[in-house]
ROMI-584285 format. One line per field, with one value per residue (C-alpha): x, y, z; residue in one letter. Coordinates in nm, 3 decimals. Layout:
N
u	(X,...)
v	(Y,...)
w	(Z,...)
resn	(A,...)
//
This chain:
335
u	(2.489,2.350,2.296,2.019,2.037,1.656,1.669,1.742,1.514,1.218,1.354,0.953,0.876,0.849,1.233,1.131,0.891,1.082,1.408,1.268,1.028,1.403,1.571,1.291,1.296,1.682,1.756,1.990,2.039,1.971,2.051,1.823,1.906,1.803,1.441,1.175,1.446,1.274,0.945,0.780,0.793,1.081,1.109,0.879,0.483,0.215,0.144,0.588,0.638,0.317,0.392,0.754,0.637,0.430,0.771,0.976,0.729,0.705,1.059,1.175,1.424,1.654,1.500,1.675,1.501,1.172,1.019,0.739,0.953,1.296,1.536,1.683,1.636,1.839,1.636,1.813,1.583,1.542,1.363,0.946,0.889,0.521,0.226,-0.006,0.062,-0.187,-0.153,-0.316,-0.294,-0.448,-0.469,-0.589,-0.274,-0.286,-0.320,-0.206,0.132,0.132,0.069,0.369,0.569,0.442,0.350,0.678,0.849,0.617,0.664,0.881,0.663,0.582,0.334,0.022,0.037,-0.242,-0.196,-0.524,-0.556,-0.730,-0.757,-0.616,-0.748,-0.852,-0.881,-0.673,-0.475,-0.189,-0.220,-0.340,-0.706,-0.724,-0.986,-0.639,-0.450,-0.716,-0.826,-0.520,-0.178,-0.241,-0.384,-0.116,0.151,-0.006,0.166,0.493,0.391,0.243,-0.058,-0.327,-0.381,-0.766,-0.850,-1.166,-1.290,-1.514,-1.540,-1.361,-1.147,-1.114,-0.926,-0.912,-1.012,-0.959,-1.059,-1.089,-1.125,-1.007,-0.740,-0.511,-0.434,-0.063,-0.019,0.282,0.422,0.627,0.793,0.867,1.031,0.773,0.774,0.452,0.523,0.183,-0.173,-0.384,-0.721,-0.969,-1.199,-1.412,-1.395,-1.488,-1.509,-1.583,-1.785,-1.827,-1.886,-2.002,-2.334,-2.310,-2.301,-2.627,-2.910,-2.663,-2.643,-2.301,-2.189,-2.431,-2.332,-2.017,-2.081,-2.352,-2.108,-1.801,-2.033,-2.171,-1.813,-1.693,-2.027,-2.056,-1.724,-1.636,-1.826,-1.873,-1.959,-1.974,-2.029,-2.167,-2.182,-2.160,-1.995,-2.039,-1.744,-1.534,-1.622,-1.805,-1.593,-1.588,-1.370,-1.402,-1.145,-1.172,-0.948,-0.948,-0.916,-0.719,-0.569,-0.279,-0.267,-0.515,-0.471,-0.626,-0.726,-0.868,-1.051,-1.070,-1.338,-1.268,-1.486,-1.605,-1.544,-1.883,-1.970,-1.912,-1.636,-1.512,-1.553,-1.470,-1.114,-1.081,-1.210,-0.971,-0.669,-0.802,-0.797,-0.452,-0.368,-0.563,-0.464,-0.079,-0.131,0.151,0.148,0.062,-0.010,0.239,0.132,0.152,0.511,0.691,0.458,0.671,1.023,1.053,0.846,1.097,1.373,1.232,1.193,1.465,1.435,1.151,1.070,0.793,0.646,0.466,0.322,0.547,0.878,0.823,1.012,0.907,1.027,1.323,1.337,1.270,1.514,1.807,1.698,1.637,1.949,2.138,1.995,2.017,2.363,2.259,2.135,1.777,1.813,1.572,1.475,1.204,0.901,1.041,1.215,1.379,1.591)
v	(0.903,0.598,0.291,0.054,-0.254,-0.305,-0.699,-0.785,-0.991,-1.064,-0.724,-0.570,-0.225,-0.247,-0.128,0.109,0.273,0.222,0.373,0.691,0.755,0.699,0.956,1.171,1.130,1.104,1.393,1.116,1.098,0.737,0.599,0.273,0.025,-0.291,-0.165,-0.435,-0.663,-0.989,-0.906,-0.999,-0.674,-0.479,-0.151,0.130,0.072,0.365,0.389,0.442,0.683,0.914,0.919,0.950,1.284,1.389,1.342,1.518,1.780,1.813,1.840,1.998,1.696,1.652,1.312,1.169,0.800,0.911,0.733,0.453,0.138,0.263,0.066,0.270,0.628,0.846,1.101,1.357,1.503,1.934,2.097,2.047,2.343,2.283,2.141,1.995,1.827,1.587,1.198,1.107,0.719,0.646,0.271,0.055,0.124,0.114,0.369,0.201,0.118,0.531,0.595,0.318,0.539,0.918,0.868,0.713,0.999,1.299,1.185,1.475,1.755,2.106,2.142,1.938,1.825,1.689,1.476,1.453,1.120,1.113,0.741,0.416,0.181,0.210,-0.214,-0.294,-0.686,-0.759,-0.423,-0.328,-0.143,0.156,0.018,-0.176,0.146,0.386,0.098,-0.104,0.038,0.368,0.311,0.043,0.327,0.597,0.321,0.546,0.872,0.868,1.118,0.954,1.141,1.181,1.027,1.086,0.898,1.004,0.730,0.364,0.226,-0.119,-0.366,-0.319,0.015,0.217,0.558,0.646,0.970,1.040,1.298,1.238,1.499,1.407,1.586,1.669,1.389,1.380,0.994,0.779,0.466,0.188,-0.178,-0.427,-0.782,-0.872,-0.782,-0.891,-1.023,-0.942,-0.712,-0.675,-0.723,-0.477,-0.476,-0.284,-0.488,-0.251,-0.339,-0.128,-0.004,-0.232,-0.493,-0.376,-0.565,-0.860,-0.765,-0.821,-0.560,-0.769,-1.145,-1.070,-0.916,-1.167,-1.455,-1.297,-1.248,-1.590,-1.779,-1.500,-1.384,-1.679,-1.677,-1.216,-0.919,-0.802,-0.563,-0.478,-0.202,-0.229,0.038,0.094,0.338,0.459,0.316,0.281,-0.110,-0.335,-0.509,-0.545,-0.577,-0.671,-0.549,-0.695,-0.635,-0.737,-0.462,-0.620,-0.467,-0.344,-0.344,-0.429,-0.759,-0.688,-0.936,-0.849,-1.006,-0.885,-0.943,-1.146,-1.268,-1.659,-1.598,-1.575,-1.293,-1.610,-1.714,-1.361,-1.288,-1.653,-1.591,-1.268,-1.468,-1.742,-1.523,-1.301,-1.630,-1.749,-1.409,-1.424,-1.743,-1.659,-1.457,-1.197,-0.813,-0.748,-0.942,-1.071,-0.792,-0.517,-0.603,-0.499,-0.144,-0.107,-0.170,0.201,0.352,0.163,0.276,0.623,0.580,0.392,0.175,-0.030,-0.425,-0.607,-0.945,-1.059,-1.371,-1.413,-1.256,-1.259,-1.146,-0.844,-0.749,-0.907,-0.661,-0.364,-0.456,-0.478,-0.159,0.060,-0.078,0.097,0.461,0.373,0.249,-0.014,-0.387,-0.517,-0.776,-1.078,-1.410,-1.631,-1.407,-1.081,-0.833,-0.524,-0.197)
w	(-0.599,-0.430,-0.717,-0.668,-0.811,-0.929,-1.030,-0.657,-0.456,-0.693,-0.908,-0.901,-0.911,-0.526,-0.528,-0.711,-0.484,-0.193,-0.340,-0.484,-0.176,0.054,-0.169,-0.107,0.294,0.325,0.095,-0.074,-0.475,-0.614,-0.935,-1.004,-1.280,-1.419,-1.298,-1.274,-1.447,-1.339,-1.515,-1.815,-1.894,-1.735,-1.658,-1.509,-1.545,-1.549,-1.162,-1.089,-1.383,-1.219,-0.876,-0.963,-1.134,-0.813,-0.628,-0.870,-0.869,-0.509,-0.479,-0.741,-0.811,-1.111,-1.307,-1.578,-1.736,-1.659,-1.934,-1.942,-1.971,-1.875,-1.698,-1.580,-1.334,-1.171,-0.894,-0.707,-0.474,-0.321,-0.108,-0.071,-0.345,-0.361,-0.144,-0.438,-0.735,-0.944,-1.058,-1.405,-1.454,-1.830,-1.734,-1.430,-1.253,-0.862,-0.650,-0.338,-0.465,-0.590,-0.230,-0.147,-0.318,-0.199,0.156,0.308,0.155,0.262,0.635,0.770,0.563,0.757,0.579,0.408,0.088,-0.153,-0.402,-0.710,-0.880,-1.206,-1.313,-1.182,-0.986,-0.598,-0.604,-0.894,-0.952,-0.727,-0.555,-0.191,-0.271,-0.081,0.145,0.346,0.260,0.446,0.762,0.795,0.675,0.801,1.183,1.213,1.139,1.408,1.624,1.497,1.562,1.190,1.114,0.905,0.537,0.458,0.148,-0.069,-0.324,-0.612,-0.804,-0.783,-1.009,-1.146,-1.330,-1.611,-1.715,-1.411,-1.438,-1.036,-0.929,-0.553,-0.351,-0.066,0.184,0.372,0.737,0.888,1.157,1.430,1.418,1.729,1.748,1.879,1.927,1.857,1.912,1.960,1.845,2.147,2.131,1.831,1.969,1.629,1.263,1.019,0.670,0.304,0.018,-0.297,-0.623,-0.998,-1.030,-1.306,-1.072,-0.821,-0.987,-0.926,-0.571,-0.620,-0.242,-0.096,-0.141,-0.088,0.270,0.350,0.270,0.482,0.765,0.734,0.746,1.039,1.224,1.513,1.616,1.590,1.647,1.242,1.015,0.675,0.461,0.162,-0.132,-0.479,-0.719,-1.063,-1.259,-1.607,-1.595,-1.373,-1.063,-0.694,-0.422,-0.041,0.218,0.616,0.898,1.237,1.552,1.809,2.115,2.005,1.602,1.288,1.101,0.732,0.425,0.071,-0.225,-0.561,-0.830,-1.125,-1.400,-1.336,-0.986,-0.766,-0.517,-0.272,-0.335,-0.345,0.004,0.120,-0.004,0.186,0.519,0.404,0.434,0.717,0.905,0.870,0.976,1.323,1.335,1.310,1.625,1.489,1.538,1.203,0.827,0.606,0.349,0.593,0.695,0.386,0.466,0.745,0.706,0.561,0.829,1.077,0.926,0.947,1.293,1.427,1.767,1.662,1.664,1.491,1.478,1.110,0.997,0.737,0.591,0.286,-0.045,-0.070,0.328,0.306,-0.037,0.160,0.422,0.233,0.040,0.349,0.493,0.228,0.324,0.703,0.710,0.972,0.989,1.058,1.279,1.219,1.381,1.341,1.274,1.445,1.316,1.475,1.390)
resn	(X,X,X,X,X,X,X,X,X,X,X,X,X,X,X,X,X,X,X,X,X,X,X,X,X,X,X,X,X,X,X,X,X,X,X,X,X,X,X,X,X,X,X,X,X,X,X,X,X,X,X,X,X,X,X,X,X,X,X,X,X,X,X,X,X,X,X,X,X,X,X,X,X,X,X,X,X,X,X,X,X,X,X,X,X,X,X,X,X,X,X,X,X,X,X,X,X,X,X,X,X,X,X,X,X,X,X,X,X,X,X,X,X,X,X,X,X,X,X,X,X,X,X,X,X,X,X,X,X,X,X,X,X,X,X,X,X,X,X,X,X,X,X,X,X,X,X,X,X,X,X,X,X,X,X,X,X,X,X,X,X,X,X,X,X,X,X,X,X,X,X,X,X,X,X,X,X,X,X,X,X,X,X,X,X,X,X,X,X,X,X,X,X,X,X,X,X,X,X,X,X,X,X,X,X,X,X,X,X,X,X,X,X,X,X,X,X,X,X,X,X,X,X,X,X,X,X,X,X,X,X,X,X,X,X,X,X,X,X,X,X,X,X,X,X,X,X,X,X,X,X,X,X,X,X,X,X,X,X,X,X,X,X,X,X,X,X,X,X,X,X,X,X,X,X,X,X,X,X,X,X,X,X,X,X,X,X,X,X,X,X,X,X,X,X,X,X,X,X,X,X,X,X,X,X,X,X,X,X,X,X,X,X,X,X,X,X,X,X,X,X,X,X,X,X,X,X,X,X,X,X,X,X,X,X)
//
């Protein structure tokens, strides 16, 4: 059994993820300890322990350590013994670090799967909302031979209640290795501003659109969305990416109380920005989505605007499944 030594790198729950959705894909036992040792408060949180269950579930996997707030977790993975399973999150856990987990691990499936989420959050703190997951992460990995999941959502989730209702349907794939060292031009900018009912007489989805297409309207082609959603508690998020030639470049702002609708969405344009302006294949937040894909697929070579912890995390991590070395330099890196 492999062990994975969770307080390396910035020891989050990223290693986590990565290592149990590996053992899944790799058919290779894992043994993780010291789990989210560099936290305030170590070991696993709400959204690892439930999609960890989906996984086990799935697979029919022996689980020892299973426990909210253990430190430690051994997973030995079977066969795909079932093609549903369901994912009930009693706090404003994220479901885009859930699908971080699930997803990478589902990618050589016969057969679909769908996964039922019954609380969370689809735009929760520190997390990528599932607006990036659906219009970024997952056209940037067709690129690999990757076959986009359909996700519906019934009701959003946010921090800090959550309560989100919404179901993921994985499709079988057929991975290629692929190489993207550059994005190309931005042909257009598109973007999601939702917020709470809560929030509508505020016109909360509103300012936040009109404001992102005020700071990126003269110089793109843009649009916005704008809805709302019944909800547990009020909040708002806005998600933008950028469709360039050859890849998407995304960005995302979450509300927070004392923060304006404007200043919201002049954070997301902020940070879509630097991006663009970076003129790498893909976002710094993005890259540590793809190491495991790449190491899936072999052969491949990337550009990113930044390496940043959490990839150089998920290189060493995948490197231990793959037996081989990423090779990187500068701001490309390459399998």
């Amino acid at each position: 059994m492999m062990i994975i030594d969770g307080s390396y790198g910035e020891g989050g729950g990223q290693i986590v993820r990565t290592a149990v959705a590996l053992s899944v894909a790799f058919n290779k036992p894992v043994k993780i300890i010291n789990i989210r040792a560099n936290r305030k408060k170590p070991g696993l949180k709400h959204q690892h322990l439930h999609a960890i269950k989906a996984l086990a579930e799935l697979t029919g996997a022996e689980v020892s350590g299973l426990e909210l707030g253990s430190t430690e977790l051994a997973f030995k993975p079977k066969a795909l013994v079932k093609n549903s399973a369901s994912i009930k999150i009693p706090t404003a856990g994220s479901i885009g670090l859930c699908l971080q987990c699930i997803v990478p691990a589902l990618m050589h499936i016969k057969e679909e799967v769908t996964i039922k989420f019954e609380g969370g959050a689809t735009c929760g703190l520190n997390a990528p909302p599932l607006d990036y997951i659906v219009n970024v992460w997952f056209p940037n990995m067709k690129l690999w031979g990757f076959t986009a999941p359909e996700i519906s959502i019934e009701r959003e989730g946010y921090y800090p209640k959550g309560g989100a209702k919404a179901s993921v349907k994985i499709k079988p794939s057929n991975l290629h290795p692929h190489t993207a060292l550059e994005r190309g031009d931005v042909l257009r900018i598109r973007g999601i501003s939702h917020a709470s009912s809560m929030l509508k007489k505020r016109d909360v989805a509103e300012r936040q659109a009109r404001e992102a297409l005020r700071l990126l309207g003269a110089e793109y082609d843009v649009k916005i969305k704008r809805a709302y959603s019944d909800s547990l508690c009020p909040g708002s998020s806005i998600t933008l990416w950028a469709e360039c030639e050859n890849t998407i470049i995304g960005a995302d702002s979450l509300g927070q109380i004392g923060v304006t609708s404007e200043q919201v969405a002049r954070k997301a344009v902020e940070k879509l920005k630097k991006e663009i302006n970076s003129n790498a294949a893909f976002d710094r937040h993005m890259t540590d989505m793809l190491i495991p894909l790449m190491a899936l697929a072999g052969d491949s070579s990337i550009t990113t605007n930044e390496i940043t912890s959490h990839t150089k995390t998920n290189i060493w991590l995948c490197e231990k499944f793959i037996g081989k070395k990423f090779k990187v330099k500068g701001n490309k890196i390459e399998i």
